[in-house]
mmCIF file of the N, C-alpha and C atoms, coordinates in Angstrom:
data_MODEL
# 
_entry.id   MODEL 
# 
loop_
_atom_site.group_PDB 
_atom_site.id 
_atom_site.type_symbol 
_atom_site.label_atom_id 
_atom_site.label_alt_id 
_atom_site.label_comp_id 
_atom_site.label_asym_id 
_atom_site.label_entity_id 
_atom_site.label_seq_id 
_atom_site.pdbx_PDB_ins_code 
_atom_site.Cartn_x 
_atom_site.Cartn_y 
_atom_site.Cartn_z 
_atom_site.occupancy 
_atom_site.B_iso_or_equiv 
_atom_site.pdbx_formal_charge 
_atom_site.auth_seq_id 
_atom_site.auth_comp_id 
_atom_site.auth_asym_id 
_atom_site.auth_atom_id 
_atom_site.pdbx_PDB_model_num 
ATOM 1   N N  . UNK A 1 1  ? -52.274 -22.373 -136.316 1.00 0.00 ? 1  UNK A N  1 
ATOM 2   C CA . UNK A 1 1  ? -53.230 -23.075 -135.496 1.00 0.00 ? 1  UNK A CA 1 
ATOM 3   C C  . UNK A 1 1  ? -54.523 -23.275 -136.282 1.00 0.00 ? 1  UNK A C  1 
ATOM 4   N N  . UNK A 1 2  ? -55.326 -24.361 -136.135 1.00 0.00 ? 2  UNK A N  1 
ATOM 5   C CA . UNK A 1 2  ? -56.694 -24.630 -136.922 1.00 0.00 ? 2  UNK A CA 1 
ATOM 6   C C  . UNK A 1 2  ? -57.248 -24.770 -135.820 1.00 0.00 ? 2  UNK A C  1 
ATOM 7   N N  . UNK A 1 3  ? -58.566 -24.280 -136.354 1.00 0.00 ? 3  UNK A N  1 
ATOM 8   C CA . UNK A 1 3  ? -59.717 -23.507 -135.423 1.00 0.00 ? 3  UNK A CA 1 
ATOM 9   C C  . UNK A 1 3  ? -61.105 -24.429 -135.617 1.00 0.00 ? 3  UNK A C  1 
ATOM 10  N N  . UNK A 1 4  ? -61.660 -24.997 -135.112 1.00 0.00 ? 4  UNK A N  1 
ATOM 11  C CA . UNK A 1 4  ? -63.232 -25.845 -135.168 1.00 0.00 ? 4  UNK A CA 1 
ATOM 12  C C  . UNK A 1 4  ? -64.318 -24.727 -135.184 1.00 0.00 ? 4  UNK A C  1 
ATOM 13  N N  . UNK A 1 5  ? -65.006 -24.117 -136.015 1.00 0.00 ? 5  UNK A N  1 
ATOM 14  C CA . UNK A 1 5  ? -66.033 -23.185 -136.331 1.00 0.00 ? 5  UNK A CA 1 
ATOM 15  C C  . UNK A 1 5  ? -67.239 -23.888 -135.516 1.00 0.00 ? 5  UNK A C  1 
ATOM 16  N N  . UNK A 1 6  ? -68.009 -23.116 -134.477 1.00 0.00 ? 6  UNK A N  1 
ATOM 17  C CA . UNK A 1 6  ? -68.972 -23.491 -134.126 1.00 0.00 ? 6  UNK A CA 1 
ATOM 18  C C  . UNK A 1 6  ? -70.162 -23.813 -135.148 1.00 0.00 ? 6  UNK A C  1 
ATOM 19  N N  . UNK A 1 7  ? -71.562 -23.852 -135.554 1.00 0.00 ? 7  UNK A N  1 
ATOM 20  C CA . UNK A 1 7  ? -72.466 -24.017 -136.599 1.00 0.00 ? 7  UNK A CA 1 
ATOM 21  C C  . UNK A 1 7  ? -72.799 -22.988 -136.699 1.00 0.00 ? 7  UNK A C  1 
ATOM 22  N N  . UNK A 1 8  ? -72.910 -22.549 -135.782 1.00 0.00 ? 8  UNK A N  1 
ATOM 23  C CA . UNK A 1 8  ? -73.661 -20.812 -136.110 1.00 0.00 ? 8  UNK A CA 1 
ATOM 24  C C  . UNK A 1 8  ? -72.583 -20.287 -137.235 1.00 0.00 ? 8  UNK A C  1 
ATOM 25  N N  . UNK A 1 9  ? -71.395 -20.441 -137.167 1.00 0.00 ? 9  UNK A N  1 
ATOM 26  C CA . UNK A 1 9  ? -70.599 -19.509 -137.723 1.00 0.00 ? 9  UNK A CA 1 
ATOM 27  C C  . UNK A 1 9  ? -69.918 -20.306 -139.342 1.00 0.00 ? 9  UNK A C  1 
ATOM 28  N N  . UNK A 1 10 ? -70.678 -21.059 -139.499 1.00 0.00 ? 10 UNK A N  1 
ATOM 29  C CA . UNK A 1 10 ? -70.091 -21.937 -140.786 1.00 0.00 ? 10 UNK A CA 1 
ATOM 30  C C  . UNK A 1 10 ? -70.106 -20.720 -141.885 1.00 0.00 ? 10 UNK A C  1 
ATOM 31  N N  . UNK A 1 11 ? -71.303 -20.059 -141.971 1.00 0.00 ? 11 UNK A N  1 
ATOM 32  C CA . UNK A 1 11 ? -71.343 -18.811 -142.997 1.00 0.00 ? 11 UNK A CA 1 
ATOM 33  C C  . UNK A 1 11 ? -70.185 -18.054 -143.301 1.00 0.00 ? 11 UNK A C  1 
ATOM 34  N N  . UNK A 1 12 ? -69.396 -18.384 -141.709 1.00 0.00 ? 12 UNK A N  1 
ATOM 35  C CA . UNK A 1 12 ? -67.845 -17.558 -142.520 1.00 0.00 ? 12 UNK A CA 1 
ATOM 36  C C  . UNK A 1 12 ? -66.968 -17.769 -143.533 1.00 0.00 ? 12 UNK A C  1 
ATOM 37  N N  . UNK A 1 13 ? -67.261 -18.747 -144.045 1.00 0.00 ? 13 UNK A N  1 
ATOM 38  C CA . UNK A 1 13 ? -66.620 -19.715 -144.967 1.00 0.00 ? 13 UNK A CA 1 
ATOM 39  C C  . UNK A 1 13 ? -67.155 -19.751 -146.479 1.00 0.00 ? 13 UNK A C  1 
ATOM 40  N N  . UNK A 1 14 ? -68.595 -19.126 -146.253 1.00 0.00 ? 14 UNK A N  1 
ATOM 41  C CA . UNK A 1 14 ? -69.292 -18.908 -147.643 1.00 0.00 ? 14 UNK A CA 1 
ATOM 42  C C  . UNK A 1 14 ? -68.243 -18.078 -148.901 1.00 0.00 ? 14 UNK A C  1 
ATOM 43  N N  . UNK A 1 15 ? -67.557 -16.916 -148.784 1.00 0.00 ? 15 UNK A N  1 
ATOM 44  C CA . UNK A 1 15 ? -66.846 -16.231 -149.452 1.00 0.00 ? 15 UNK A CA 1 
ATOM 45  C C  . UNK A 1 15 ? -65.651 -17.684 -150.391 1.00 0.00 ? 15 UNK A C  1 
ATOM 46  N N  . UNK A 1 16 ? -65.664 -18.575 -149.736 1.00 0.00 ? 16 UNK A N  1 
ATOM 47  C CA . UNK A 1 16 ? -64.442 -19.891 -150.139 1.00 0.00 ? 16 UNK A CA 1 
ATOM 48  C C  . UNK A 1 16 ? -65.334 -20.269 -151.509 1.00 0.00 ? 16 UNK A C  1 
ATOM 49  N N  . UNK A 1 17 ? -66.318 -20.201 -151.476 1.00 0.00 ? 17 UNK A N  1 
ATOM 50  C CA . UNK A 1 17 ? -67.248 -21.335 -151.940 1.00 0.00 ? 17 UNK A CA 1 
ATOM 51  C C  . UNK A 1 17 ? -67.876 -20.904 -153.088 1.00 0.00 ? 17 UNK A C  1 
ATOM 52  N N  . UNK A 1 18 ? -68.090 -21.809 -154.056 1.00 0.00 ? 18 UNK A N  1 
ATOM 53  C CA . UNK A 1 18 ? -68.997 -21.250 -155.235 1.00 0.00 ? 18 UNK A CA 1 
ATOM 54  C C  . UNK A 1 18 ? -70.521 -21.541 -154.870 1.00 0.00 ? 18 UNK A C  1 
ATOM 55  N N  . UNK A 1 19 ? -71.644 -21.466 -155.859 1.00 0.00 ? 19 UNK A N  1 
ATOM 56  C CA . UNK A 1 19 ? -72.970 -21.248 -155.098 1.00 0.00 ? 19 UNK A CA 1 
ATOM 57  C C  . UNK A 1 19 ? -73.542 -22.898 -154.788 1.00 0.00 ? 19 UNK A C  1 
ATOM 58  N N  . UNK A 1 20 ? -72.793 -23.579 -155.336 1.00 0.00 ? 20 UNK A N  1 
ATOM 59  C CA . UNK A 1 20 ? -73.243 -25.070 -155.336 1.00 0.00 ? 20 UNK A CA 1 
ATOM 60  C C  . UNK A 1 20 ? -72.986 -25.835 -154.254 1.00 0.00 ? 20 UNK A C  1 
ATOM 61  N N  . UNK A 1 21 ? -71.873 -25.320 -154.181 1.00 0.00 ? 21 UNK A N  1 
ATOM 62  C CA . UNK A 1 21 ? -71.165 -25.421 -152.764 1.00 0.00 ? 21 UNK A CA 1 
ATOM 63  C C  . UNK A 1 21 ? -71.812 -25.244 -151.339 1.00 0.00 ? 21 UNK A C  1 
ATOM 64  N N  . UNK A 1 22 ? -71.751 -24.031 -151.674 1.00 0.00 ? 22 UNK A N  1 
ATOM 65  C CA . UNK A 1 22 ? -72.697 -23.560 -150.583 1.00 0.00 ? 22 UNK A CA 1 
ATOM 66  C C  . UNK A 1 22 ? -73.986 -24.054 -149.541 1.00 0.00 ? 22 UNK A C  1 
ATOM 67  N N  . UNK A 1 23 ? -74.728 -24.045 -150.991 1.00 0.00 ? 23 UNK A N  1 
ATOM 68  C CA . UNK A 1 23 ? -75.880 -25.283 -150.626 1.00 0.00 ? 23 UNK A CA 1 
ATOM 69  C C  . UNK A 1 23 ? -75.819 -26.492 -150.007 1.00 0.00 ? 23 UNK A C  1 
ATOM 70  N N  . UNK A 1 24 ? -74.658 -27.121 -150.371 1.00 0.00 ? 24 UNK A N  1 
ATOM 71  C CA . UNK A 1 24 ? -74.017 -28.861 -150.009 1.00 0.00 ? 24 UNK A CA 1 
ATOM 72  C C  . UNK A 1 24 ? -73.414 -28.173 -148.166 1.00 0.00 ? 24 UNK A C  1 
ATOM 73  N N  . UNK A 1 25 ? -73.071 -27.087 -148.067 1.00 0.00 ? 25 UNK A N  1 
ATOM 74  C CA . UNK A 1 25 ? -72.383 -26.602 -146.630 1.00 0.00 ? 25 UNK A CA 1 
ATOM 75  C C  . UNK A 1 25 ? -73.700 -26.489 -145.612 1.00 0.00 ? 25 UNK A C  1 
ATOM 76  N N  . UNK A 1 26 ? -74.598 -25.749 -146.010 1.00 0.00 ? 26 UNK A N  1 
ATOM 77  C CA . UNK A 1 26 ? -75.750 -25.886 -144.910 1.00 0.00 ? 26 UNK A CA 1 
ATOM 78  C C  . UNK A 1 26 ? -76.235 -26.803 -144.607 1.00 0.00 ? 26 UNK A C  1 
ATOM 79  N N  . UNK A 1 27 ? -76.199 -28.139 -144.973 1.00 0.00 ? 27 UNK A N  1 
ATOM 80  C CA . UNK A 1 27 ? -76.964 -29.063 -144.677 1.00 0.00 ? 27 UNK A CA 1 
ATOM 81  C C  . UNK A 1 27 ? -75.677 -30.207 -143.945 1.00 0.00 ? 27 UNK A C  1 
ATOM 82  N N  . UNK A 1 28 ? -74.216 -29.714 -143.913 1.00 0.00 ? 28 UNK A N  1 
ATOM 83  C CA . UNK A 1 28 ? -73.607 -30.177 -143.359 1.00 0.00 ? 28 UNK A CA 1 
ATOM 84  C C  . UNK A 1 28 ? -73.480 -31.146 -141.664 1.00 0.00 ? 28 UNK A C  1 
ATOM 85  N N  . UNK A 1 29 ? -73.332 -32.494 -141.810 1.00 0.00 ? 29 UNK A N  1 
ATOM 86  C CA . UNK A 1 29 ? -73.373 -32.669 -140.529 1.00 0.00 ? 29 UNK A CA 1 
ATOM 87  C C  . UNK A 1 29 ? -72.398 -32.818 -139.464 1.00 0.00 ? 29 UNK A C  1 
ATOM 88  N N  . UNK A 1 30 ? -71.614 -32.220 -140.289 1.00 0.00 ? 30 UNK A N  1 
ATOM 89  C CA . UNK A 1 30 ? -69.771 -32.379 -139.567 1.00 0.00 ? 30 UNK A CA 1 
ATOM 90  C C  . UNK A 1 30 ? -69.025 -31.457 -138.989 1.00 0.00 ? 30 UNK A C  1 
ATOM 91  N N  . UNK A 1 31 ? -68.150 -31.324 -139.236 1.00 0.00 ? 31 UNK A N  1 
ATOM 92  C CA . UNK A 1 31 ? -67.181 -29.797 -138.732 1.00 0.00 ? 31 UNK A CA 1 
ATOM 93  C C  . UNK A 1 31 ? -66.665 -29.362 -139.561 1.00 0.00 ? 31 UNK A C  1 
ATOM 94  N N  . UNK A 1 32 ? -66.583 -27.913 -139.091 1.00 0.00 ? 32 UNK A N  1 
ATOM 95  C CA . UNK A 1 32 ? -65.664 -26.984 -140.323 1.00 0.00 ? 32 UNK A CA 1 
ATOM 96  C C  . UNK A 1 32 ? -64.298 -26.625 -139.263 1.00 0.00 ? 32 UNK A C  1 
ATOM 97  N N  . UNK A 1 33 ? -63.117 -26.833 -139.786 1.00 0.00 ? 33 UNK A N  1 
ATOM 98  C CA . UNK A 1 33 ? -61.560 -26.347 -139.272 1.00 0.00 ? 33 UNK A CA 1 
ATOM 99  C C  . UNK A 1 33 ? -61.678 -25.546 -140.345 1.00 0.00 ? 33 UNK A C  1 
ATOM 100 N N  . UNK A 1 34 ? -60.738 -24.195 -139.701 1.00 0.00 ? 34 UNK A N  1 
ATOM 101 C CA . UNK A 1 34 ? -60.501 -23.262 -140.607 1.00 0.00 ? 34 UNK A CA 1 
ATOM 102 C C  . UNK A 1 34 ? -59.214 -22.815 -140.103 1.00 0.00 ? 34 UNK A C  1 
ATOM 103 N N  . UNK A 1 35 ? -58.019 -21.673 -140.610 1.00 0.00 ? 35 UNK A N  1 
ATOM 104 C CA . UNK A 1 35 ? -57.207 -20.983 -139.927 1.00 0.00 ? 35 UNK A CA 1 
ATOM 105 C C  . UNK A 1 35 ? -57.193 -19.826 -139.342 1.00 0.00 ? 35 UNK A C  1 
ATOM 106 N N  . UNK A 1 36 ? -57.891 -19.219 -139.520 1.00 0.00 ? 36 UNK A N  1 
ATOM 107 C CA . UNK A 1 36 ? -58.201 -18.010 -138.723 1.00 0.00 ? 36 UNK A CA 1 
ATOM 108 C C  . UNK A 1 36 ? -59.990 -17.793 -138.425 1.00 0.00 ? 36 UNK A C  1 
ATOM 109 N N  . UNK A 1 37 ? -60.606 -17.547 -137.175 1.00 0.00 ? 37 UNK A N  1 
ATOM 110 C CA . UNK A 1 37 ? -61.765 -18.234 -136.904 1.00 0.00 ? 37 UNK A CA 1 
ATOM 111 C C  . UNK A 1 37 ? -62.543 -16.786 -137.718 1.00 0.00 ? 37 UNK A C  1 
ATOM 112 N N  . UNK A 1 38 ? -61.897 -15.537 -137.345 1.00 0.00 ? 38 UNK A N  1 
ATOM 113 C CA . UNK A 1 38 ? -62.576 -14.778 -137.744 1.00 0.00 ? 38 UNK A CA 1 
ATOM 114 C C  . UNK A 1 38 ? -62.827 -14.300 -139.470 1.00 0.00 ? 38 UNK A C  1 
ATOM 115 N N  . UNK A 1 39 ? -61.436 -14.828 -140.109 1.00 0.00 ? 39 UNK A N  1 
ATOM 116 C CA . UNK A 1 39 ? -61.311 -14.334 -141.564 1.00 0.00 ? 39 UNK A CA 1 
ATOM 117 C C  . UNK A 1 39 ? -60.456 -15.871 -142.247 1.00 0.00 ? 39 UNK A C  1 
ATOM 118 N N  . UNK A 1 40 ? -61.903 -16.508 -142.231 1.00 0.00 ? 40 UNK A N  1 
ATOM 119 C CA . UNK A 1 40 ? -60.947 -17.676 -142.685 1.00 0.00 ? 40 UNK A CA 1 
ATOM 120 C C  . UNK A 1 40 ? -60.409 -17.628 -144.303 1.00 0.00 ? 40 UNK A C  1 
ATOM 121 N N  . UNK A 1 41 ? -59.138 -18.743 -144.646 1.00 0.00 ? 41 UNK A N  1 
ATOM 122 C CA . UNK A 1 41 ? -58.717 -18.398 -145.995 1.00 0.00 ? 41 UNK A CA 1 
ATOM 123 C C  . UNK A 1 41 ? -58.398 -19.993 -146.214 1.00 0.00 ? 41 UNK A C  1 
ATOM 124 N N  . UNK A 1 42 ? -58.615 -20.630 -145.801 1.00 0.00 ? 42 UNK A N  1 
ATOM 125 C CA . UNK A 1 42 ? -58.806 -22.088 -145.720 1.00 0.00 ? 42 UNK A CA 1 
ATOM 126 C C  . UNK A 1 42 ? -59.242 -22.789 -144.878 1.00 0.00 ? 42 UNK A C  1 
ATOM 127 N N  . UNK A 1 43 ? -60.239 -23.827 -145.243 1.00 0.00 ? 43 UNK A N  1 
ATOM 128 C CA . UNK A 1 43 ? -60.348 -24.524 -143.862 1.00 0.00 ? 43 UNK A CA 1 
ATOM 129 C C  . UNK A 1 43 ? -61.064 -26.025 -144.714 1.00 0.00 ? 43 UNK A C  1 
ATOM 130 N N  . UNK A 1 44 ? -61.089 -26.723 -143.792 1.00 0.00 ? 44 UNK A N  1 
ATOM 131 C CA . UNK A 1 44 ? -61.134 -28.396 -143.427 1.00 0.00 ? 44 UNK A CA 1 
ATOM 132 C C  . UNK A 1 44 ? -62.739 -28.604 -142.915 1.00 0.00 ? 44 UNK A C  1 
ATOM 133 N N  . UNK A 1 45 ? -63.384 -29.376 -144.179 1.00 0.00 ? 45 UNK A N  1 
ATOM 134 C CA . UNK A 1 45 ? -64.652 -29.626 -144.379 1.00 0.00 ? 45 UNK A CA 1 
ATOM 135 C C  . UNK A 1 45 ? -64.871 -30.728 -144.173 1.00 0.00 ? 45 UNK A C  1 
ATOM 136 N N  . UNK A 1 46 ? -65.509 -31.582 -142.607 1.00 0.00 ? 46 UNK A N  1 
ATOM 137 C CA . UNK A 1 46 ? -65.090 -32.863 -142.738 1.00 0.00 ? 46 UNK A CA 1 
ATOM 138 C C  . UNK A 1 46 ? -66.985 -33.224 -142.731 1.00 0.00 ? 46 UNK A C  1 
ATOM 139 N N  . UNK A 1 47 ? -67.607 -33.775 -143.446 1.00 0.00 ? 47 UNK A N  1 
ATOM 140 C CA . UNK A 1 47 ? -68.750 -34.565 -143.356 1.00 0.00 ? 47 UNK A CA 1 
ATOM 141 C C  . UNK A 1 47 ? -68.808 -36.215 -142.749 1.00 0.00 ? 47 UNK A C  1 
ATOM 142 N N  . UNK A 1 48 ? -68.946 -35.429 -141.809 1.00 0.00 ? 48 UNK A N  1 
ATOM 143 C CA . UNK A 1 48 ? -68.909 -37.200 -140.512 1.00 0.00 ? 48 UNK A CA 1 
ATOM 144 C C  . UNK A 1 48 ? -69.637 -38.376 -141.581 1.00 0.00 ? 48 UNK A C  1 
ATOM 145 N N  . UNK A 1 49 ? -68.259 -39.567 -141.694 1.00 0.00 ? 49 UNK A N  1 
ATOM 146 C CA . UNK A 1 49 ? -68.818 -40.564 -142.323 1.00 0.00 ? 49 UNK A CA 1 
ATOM 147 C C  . UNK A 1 49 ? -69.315 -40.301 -144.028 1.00 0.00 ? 49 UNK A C  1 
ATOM 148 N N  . UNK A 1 50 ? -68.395 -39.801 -144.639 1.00 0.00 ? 50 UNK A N  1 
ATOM 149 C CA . UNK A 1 50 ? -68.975 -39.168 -146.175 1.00 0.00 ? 50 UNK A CA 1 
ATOM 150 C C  . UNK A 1 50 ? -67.543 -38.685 -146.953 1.00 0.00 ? 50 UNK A C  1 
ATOM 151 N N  . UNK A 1 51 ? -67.411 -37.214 -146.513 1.00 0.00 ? 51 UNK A N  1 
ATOM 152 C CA . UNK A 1 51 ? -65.883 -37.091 -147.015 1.00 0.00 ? 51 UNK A CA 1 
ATOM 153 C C  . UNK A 1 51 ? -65.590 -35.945 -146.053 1.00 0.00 ? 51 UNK A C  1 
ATOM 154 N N  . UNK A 1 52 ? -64.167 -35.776 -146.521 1.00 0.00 ? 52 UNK A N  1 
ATOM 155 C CA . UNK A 1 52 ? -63.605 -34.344 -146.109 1.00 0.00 ? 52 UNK A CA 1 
ATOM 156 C C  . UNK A 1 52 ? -62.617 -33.952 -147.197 1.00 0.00 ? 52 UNK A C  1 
ATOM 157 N N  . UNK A 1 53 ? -63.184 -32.473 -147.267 1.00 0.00 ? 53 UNK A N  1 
ATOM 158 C CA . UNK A 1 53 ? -62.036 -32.023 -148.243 1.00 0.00 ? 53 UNK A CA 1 
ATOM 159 C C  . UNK A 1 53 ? -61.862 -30.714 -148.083 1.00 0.00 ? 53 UNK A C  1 
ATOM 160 N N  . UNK A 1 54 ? -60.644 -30.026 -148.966 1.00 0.00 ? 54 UNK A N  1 
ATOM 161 C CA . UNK A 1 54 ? -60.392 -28.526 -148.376 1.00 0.00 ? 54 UNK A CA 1 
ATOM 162 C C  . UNK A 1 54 ? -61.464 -27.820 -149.196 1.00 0.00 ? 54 UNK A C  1 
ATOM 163 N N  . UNK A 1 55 ? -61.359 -26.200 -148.617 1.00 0.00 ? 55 UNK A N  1 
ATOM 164 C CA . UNK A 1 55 ? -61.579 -24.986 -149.651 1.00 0.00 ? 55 UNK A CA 1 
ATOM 165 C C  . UNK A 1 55 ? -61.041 -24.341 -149.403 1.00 0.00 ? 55 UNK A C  1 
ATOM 166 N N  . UNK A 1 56 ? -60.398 -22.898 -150.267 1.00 0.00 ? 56 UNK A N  1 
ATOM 167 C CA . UNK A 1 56 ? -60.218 -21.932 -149.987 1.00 0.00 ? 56 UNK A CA 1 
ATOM 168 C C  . UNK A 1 56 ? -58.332 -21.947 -150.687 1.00 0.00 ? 56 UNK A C  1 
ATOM 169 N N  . UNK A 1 57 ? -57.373 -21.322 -149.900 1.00 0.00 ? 57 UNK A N  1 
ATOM 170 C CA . UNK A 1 57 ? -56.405 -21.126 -150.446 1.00 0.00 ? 57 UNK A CA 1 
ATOM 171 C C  . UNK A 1 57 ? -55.766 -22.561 -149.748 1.00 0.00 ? 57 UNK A C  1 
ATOM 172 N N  . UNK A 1 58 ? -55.263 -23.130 -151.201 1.00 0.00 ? 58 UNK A N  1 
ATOM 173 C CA . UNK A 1 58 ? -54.364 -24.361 -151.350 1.00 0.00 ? 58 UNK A CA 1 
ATOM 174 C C  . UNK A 1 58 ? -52.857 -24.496 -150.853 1.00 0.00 ? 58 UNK A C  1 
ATOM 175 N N  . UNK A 1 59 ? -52.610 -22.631 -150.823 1.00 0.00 ? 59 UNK A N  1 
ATOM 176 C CA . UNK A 1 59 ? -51.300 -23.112 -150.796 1.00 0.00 ? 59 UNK A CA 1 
ATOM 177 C C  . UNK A 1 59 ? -50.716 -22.517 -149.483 1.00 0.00 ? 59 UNK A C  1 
ATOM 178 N N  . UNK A 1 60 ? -51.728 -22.895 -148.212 1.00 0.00 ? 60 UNK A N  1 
ATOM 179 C CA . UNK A 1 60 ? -51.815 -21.946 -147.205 1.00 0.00 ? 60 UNK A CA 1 
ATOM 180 C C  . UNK A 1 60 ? -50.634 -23.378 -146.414 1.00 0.00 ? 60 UNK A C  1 
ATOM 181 N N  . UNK A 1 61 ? -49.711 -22.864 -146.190 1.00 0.00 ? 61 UNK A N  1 
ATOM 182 C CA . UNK A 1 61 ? -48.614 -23.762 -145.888 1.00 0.00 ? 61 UNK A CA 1 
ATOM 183 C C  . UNK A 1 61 ? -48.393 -23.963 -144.264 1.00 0.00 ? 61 UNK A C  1 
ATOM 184 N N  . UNK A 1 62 ? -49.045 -22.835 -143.573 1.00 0.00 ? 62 UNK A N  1 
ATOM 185 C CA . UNK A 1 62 ? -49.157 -22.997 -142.145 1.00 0.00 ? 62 UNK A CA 1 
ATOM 186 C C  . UNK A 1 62 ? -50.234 -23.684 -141.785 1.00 0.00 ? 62 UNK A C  1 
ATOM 187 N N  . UNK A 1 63 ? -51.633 -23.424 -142.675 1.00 0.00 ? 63 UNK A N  1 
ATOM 188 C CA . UNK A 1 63 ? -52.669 -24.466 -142.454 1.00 0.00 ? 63 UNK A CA 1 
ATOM 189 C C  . UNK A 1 63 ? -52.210 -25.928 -142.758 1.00 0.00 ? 63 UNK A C  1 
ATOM 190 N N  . UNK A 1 64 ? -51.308 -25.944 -143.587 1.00 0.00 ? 64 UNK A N  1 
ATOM 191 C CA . UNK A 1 64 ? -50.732 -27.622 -143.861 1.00 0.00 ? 64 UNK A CA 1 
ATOM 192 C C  . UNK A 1 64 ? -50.110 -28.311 -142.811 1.00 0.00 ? 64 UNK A C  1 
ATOM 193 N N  . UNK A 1 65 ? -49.390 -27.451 -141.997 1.00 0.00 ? 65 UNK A N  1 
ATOM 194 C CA . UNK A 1 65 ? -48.272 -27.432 -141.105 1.00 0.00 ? 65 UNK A CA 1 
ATOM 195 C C  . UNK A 1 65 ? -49.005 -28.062 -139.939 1.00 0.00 ? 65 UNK A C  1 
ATOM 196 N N  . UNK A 1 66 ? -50.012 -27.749 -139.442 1.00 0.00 ? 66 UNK A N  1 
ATOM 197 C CA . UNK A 1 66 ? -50.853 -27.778 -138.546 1.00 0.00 ? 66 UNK A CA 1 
ATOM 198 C C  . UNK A 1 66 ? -51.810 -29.241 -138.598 1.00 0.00 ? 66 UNK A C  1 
ATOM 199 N N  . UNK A 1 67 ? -51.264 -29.612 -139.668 1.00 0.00 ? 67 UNK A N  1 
ATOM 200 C CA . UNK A 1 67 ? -52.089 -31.369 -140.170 1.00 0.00 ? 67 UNK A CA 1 
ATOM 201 C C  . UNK A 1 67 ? -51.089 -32.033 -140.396 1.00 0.00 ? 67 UNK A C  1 
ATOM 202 N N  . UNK A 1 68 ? -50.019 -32.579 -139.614 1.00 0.00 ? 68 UNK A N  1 
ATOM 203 C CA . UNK A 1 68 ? -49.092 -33.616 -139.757 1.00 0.00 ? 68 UNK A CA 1 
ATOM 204 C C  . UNK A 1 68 ? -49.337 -35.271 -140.848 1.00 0.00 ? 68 UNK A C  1 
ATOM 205 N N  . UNK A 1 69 ? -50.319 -35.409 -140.526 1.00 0.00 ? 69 UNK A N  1 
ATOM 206 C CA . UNK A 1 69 ? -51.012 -36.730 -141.335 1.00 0.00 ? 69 UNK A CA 1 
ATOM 207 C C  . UNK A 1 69 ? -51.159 -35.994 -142.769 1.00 0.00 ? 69 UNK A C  1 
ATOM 208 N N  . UNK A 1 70 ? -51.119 -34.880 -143.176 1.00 0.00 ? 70 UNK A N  1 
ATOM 209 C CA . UNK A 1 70 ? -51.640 -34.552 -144.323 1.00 0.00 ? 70 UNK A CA 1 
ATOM 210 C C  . UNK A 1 70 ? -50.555 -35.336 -145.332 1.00 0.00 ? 70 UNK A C  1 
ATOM 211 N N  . UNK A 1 71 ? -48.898 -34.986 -144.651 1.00 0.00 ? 71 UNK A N  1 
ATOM 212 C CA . UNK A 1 71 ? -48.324 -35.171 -145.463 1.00 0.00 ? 71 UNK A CA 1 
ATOM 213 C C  . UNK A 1 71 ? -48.210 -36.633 -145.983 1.00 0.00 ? 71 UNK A C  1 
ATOM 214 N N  . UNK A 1 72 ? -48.159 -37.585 -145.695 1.00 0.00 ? 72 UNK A N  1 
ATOM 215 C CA . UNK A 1 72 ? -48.735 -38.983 -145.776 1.00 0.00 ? 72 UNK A CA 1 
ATOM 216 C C  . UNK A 1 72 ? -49.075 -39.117 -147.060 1.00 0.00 ? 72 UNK A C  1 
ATOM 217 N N  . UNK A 1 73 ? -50.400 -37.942 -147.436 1.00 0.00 ? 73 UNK A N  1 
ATOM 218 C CA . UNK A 1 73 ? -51.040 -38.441 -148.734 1.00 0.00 ? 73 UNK A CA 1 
ATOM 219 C C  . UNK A 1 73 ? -50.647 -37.481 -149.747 1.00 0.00 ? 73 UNK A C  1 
ATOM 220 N N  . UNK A 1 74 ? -49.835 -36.697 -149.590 1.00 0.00 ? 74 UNK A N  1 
ATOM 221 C CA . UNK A 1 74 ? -49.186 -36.107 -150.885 1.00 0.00 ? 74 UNK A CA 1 
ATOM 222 C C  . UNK A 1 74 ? -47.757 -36.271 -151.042 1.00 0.00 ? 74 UNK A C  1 
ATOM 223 N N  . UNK A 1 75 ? -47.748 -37.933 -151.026 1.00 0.00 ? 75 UNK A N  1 
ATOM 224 C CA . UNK A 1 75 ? -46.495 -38.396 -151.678 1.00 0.00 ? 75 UNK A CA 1 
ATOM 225 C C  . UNK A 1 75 ? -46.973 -39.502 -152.283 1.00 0.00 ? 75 UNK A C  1 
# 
């Protein structure tokens, strides 16, 4: 299941991230999906109107599972 992180709680996600990163995440105006709300290990960075892209573990196959459209673009 993927989880929509409220704003308060985007910080959970800092451990994914290198420090550059980071910086570009607080000023975020979008949503964070993650897979587990409390200990996330991937999640879905979408910047409304800009981009979206992952972090964290790539090869999290239930987080994939859970994005039907994903598969679309990795063929």
């Amino acid at each position: 299941m993927i989880y929509q992180l409220d704003k308060q709680d985007y910080y959970d996600v800092n451990k994914l991230l290198n420090t550059d990163q980071k910086n570009s995440l607080t000023i975020n105006r979008g949503s964070i999906y993650v897979d587990h709300p409390d200990k996330p290990t991937t999640a879905l960075v979408d910047e409304t109107g800009i981009i979206s892209f992952f972090i964290g573990d790539a090869t999290n196959q239930t987080f994939h599972d859970d994005l039907p459209w994903l598969e679309a673009f990795s063929k």
